[in-house]
C-alpha positions as CSV (number, residue, x, y, z in Angstrom):
1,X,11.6,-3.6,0.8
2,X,9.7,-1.1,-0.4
3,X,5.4,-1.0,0.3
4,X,2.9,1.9,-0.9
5,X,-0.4,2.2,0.4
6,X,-3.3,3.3,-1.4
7,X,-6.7,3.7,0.1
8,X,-6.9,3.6,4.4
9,X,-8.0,5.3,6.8
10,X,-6.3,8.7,7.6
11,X,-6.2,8.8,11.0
12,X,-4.6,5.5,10.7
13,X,-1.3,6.9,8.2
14,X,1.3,7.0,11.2
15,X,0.2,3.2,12.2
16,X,0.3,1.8,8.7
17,X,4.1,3.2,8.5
18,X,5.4,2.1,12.0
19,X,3.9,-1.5,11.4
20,X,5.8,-1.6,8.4
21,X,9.1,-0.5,10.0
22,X,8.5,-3.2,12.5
23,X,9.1,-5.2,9.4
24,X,12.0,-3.1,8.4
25,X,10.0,-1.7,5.5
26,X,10.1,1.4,4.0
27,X,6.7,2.4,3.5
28,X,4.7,5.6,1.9
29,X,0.9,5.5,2.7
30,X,-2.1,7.4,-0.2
31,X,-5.0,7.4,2.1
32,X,-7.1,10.5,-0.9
33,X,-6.0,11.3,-3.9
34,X,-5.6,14.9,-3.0
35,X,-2.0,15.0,-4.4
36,X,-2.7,12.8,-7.4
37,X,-0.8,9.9,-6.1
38,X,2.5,11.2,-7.2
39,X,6.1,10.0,-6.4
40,X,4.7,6.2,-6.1
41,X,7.8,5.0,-8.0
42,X,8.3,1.5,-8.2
43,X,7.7,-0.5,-5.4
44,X,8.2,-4.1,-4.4
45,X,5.0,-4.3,-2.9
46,X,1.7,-2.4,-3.8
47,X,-1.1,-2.2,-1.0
48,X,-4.2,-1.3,-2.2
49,X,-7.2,-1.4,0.4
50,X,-10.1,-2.2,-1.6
51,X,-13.0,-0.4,0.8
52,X,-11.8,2.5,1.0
53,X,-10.4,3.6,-2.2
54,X,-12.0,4.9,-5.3
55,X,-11.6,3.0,-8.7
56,X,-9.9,6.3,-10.0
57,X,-7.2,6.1,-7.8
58,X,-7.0,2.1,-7.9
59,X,-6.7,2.7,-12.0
60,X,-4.1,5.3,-11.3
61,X,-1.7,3.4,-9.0
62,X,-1.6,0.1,-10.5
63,X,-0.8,2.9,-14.4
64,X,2.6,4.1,-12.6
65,X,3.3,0.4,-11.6
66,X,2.3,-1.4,-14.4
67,X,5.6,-2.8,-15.9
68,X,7.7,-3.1,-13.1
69,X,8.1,-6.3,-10.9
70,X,5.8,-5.2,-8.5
71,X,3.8,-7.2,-6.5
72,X,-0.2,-6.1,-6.1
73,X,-1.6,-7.2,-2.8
74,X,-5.7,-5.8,-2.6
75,X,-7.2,-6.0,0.7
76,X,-10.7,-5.6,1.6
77,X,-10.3,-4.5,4.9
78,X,-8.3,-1.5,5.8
79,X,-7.4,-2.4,9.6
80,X,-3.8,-3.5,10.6
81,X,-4.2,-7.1,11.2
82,X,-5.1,-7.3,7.5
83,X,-1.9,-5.0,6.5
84,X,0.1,-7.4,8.9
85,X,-1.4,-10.7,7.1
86,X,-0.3,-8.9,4.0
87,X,3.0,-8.1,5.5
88,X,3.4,-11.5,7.1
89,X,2.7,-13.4,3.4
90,X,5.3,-11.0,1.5
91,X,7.7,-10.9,4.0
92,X,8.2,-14.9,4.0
93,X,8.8,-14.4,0.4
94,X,11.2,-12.1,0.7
């Protein structure tokens, strides 16, 4: 499965990605938009983390998704137990 994260912490990047290999996830993690978001693809599951993101960049990766089957998960918090609640939830589904 494949997970993008918008929004985060940046200091927190490298932690976002190895909890998601724990899950055997591939994962690619957009804590700015300094690089415009690009090379999102389409991905089975889209993480946005609602605190720490700007509507611009909220707008802009839910534009490249938008007519795929991916799935939107938003997320108030940005710490790791709420990614691994989100991970937890989508990974029984899977």
């Amino acid at each position: 499965m494949s997970i993008v994260i918008v929004g985060g912490n940046e200091c927190m990047t490298r932690r976002y990605i190895d909890l998601c290999n724990e899950y055997n996830h591939k994962a690619k993690v957009y804590p700015k938009m300094a690089n415009g978001l690009k090379n999102i693809g389409s991905p089975d599951l889209l993480v946005l983390f609602t605190n720490t993101v700007s509507h611009k960049m909220v707008r802009f990766a839910l534009n490249e998704t938008k007519g795929g089957k991916t799935k939107v998960a938003r997320i108030h918090s940005s710490s790791i137990a709420a990614l691994k609640s989100v991970l937890d939830e989508h990974h029984a589904c899977v």
